[in-house]
MARNU-375610 format. One record per residue: residue in one letter; z negated, y negated, x negated of N, C-alpha, C in turn. Coordinates in steps of 0.05 Angstrom, whole numbers, plus 5000, padded with zeros to 4 digits. Atoms other than C-alpha are relative to their C-alpha. Example, Ala and Ser with C-alpha at 12.3 -4.5 7.8 and 13.67 -1.06 7.14 Angstrom:
2
A500050244982484450904754500049764982S500150245016485750214727498649785015
% end
This chain:
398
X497550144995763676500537499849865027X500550124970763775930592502349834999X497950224993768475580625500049684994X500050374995769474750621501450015016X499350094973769574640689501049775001X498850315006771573860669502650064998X497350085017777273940630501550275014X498249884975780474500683500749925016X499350024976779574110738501749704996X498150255016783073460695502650254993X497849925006787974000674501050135029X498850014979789174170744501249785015X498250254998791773480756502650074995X498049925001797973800733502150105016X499349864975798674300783500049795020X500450204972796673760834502449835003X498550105001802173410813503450105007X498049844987807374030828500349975030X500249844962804674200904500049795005X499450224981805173520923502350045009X497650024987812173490924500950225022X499149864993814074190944499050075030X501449944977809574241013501649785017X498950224989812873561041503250104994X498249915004819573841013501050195015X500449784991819774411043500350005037X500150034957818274141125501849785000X498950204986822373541121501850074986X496549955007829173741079500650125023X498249874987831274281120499349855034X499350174971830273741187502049724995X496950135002834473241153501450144990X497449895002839473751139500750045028X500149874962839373901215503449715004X498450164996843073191215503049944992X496849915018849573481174500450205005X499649705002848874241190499550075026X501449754979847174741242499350254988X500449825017847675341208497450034976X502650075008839975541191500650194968X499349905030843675991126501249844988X498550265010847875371105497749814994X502150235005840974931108498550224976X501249845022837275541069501950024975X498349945020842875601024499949644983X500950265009841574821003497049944988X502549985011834475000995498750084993X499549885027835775450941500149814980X499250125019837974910899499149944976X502250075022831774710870499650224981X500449735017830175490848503050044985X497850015006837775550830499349864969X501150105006835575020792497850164967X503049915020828775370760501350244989X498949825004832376030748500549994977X498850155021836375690705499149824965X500950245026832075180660497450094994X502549965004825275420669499650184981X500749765021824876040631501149864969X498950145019829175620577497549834984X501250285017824774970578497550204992X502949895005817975430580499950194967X499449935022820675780514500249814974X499650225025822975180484496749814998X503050055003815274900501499750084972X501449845022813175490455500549924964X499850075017816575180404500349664994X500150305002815974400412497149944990X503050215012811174020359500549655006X500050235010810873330378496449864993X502450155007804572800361497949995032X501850004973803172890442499550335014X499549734999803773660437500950195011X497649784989807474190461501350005035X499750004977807274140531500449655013X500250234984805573440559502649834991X497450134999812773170537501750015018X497649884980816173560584498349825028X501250044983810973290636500749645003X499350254997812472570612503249885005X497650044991819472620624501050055030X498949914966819773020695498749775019X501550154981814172610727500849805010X498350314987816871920731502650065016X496949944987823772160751499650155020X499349774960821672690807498749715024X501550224986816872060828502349765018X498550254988822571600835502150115021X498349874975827072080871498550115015X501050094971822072230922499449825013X500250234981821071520941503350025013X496750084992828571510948500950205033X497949794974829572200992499449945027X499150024969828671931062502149704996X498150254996833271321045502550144994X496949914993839671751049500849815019X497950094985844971421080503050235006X497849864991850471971081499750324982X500349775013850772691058500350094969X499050065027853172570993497749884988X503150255013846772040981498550224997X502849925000842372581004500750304975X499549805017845473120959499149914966X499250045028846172670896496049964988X502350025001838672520918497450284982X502449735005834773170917502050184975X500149905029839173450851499149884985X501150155023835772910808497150125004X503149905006828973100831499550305002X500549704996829573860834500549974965X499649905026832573800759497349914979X501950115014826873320740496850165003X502249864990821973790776500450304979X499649775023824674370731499250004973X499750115021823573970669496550094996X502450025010816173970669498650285022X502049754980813074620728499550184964X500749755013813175200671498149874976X501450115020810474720619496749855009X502149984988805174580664498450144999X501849804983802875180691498850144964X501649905019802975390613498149914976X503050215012796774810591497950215004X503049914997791875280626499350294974X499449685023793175970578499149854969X499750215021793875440521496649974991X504050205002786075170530498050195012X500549754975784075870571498750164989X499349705011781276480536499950165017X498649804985783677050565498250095026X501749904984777477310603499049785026X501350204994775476670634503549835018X496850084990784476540658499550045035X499950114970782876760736497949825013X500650274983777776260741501149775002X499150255012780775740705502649935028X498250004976787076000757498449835022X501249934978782075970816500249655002X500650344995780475160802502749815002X497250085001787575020781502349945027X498549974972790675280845498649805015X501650124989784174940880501949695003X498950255006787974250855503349935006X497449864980794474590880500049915029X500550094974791574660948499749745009X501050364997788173940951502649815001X497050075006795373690939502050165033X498349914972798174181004498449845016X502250154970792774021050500649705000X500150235002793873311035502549885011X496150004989801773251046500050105024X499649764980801873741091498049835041X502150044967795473511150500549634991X500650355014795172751113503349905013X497350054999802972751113500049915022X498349934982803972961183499149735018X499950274978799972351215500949694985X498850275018803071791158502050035010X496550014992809972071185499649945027X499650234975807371871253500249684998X499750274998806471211234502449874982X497950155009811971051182500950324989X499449725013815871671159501049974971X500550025029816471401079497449994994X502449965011808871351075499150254989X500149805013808372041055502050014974X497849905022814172101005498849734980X500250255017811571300973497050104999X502749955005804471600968499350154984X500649735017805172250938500849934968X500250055023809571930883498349854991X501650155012804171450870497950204984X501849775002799872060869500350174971X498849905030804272410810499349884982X499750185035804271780765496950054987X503250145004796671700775499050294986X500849804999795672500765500850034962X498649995033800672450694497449774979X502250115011796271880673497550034994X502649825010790072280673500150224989X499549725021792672890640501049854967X499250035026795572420589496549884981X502750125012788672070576496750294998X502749855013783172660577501150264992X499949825003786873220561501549994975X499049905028787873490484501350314998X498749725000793074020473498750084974X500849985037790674470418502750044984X497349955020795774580357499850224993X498749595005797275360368502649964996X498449894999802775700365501450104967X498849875027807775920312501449724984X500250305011809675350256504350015001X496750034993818375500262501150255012X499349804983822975860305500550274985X499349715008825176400263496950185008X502349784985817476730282499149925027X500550014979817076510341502950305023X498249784978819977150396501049875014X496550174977825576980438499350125026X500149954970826077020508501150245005X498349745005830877680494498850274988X502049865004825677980457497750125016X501250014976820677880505500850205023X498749904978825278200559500350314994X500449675010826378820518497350084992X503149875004819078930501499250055032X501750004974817778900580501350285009X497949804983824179400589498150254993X500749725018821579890535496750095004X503749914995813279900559500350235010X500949804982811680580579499449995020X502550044979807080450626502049725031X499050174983812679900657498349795024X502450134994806079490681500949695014X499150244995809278810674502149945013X498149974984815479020703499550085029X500349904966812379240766499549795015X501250234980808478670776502049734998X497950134998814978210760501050015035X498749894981818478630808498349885033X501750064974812478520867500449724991X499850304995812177790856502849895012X498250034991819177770866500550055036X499249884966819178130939498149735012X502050154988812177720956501449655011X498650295000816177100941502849925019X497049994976822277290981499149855027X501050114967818277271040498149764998X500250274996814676681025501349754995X497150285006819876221001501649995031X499149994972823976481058498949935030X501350144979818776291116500149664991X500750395000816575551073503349835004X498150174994824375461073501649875031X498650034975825475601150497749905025X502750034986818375451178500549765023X499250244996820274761197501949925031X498250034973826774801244499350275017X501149804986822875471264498349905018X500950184976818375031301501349855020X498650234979822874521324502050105011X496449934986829374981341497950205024X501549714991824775611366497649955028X502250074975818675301399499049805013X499250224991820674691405497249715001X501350205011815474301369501149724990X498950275024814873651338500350124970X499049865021816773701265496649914987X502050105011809873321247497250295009X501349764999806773921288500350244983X499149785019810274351242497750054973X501250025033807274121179497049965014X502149864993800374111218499450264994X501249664999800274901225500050054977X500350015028802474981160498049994985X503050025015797174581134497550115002X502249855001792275011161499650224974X498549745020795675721113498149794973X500050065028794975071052495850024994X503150105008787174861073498450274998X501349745014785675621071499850064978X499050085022788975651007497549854983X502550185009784575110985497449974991X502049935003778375321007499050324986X501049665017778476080975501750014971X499349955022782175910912498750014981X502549835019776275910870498450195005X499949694992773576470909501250264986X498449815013778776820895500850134967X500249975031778776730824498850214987X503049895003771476960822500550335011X499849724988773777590865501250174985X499249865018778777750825499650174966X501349995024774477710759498350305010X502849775001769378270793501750225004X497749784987774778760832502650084980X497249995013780078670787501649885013X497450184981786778300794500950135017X497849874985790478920816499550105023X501449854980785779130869500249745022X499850244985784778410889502049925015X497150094992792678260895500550225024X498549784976793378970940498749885024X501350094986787878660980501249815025X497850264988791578030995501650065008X498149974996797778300998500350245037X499849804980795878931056498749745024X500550114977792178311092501849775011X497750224980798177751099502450215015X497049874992802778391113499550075036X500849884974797978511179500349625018X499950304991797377671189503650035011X497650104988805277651187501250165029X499849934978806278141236498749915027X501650084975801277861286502249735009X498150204996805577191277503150015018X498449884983810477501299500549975026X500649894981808477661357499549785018X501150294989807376911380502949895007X497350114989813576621421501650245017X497349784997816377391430498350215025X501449744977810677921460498449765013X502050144983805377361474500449755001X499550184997805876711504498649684961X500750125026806076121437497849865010X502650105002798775811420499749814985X500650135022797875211368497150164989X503149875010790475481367499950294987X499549695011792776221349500850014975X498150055023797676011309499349924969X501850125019792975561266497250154977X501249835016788076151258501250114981X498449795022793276641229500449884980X499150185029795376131181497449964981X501650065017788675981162499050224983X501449805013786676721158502150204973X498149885014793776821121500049844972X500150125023791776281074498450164984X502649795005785076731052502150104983X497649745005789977341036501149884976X498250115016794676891000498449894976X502050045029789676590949499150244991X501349865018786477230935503550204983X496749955017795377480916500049764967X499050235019796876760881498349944976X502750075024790376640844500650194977X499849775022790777320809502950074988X497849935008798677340794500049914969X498550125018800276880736497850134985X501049825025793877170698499650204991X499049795009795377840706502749964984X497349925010802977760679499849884970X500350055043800177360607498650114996X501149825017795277840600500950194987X499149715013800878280584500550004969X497950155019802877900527497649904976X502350105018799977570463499949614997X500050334995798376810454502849834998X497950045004803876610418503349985021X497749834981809476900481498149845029X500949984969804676600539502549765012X498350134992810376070550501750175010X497049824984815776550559499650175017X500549944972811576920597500549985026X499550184986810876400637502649945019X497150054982818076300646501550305009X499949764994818577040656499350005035X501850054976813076850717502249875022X499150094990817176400741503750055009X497649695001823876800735500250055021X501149764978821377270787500849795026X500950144967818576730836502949855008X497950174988824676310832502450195013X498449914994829676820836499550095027X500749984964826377010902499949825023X499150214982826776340929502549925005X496749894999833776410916500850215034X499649674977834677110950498449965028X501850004982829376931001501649865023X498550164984831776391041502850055015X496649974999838976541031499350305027X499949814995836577221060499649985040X501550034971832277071123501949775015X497650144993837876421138502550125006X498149844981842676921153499250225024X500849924977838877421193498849935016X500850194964836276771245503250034997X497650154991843276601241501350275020X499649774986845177331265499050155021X501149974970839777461316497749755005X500750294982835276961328497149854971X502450115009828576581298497550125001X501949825004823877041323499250254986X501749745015824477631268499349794967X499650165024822677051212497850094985X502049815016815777391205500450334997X499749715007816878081207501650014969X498849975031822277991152498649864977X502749985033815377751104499050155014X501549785003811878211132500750244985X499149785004817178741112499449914961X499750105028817078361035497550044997X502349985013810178341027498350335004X500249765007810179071038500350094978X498749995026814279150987499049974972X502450045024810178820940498450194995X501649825008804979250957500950204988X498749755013808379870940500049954970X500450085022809679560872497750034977X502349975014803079390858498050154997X501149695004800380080874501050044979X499049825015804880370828498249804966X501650085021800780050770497950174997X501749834994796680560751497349994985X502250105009791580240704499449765003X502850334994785579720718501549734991X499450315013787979030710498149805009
% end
């Protein structure tokens, strides 16, 4: 059994087409919210919306996937409808004119961004066999990364020179990314032929309650904490530079981009690691080494004088960590499952992560607001404990 390295790294065009937006999203909303707010839980509490958002539709649309036949197949509809529309509302989001503009702005493209992520992420499972899913992950994410690093280090010197060249680039980037998934990539014609045998999302949820072994529920559960604390840092990272240490905001999304080009460079690594070690060994791995990264971070502005150059390591060596977690998540949680269910999985997957970008943000935006900016890493460090614990408690090989 061998991979097609081709038609993964064409079906990672998909993904590539997610992490554009959300890495550039992520450093520059919550600094134009700066221009209507103060309150860093009032700006986090706005950038929930999007997950608010996924919570909501994702697990839905990724179900209703499972059961959509059209002539362009199950998935790539949803992709031809979000794409153009998130594309056109990120050229739009730095042309706010008043709070209201920029609100009416970023709900069109968070709902249009909801429309097509789960139906995405569930092409690779689709075209995947099971054994062969954390490489396929490993290249996927790879096309993920390539998409951060790019926004993220690319962004930060286009926003020196015009600050829409990033937001009019990336959507170009989406259309061009949709147009090559629509031209080399063939969905196959699985699944079940009408709903009555197709499992429900309710089903699903009670088969996860009722597992003995509660396997999939654990690792739900850990993705959820892992995600707290990283949602919660990518939501506050931003005015954490510029309120805290009094960066530029373009330096912001620099450091950052170091964490993505780590990311980047170990996501097929990681894949590969995970395939020999196992996921669940792999994920504790990751997880015990960003929980030692975030604490060091920490430690930058508060015990030891701040470094860009320090700063830049940890991120890079927190990116590492984080690929060998992210790589191995999504194909541990459909291996629990059978073909037919990998959508709802899916939106199961995404369930977790969103509701933590929810809880996350909202969480860590009130305790800066209550003592200060400097416990922003400890509180992921304390979450990606958490996780771990979790993913101990799994007591067979994955």
């Amino acid at each position: 059994m061998k991979l097609n390295i081709k038609q993964t790294f064409i079906l990672g065009l998909g993904f590539f087409a997610v992490s554009l937006v959300w890495p550039l999203y992520n450093i520059y909303v919550p600094i134009f919210l700066r221009d209507f707010i103060d309150s860093q839980f009032q700006i986090n509490a706005i950038m929930t919306l999007d997950n608010i958002l996924a919570v909501s539709l994702i697990p839905f649309i990724a179900s209703l996937s499972d059961r959509t036949h059209t002539r362009f197949g199950r998935r790539m509809p949803y992709l031809m409808i979000g794409i153009p529309i998130s594309a056109i509302a990120f050229i739009l989001l730095p042309h706010y004119f008043n709070f209201l503009s920029f609100m009416i702005i970023i709900t069109i493209l968070n709902f249009a961004m909801a429309i097509y992520r789960a139906p995405t992420v569930a092409l690779m499972p689709d075209i995947t066999p099971a054994p062969l899913r954390s490489k396929a992950n490993g290249i996927i994410n790879f096309m993920g990364g390539l998409a951060s690093v790019f926004v993220l280090v690319g962004g930060s010197f286009l926003y020196r020179a015009n600050p829409n060249l990033p937001f009019l680039l990336t959507a170009v980037l989406m259309v061009l990314a949709l147009f090559m998934l629509l031209k080399f990539i063939k969905e196959p014609n699985i699944g079940v032929p009408s709903e009555e045998e197709t499992p429900s999302l309710r089903h699903s949820i009670s088969e996860i309650y009722h597992d003995p072994n509660h396997a999939t529920a654990w690792i739900l559960v850990a993705i959820f904490f892992w995600f707290v604390g990283y949602q919660g840092v990518e939501a506050t990272f931003s005015n954490y530079c510029v309120q805290f240490l009094g960066l530029d905001v373009a330096d912001a999304s620099l450091i950052l981009g170091f964490f993505a080009l780590s990311f980047l460079a170990f996501a097929i690594p990681a894949g590969f690691i995970g395939s020999k070690l196992g996921k669940r060994n792999t994920i504790l791995i990751g997880l015990l080494g960003d929980t030692v990264v975030f604490i060091l971070l920490a430690t930058i502005g508060t015990i030891v004088p701040y470094s860009m150059l320090i700063m830049m390591i940890l991120m890079f060596i927190g990116g590492f960590f984080w690929a060998l977690i992210n790589i191995n998540s999504y194909p541990l949680v459909v291996e629990q499952t059978s073909e037919d269910k990998i959508g709802t999985y899916t939106g199961l997957y995404y369930f977790a992560s969103s509701l933590a970008a929810i809880t996350g943000p909202l969480l860590l935006g009130a305790v800066v607001d209550l003592i200060s900016f400097k416990v922003m890493f400890v509180f992921t460090a304390l979450s990606y404990a958490l996780a771990f614990y979790c993913i101990s408690r799994i007591r067979r090989q994955l």
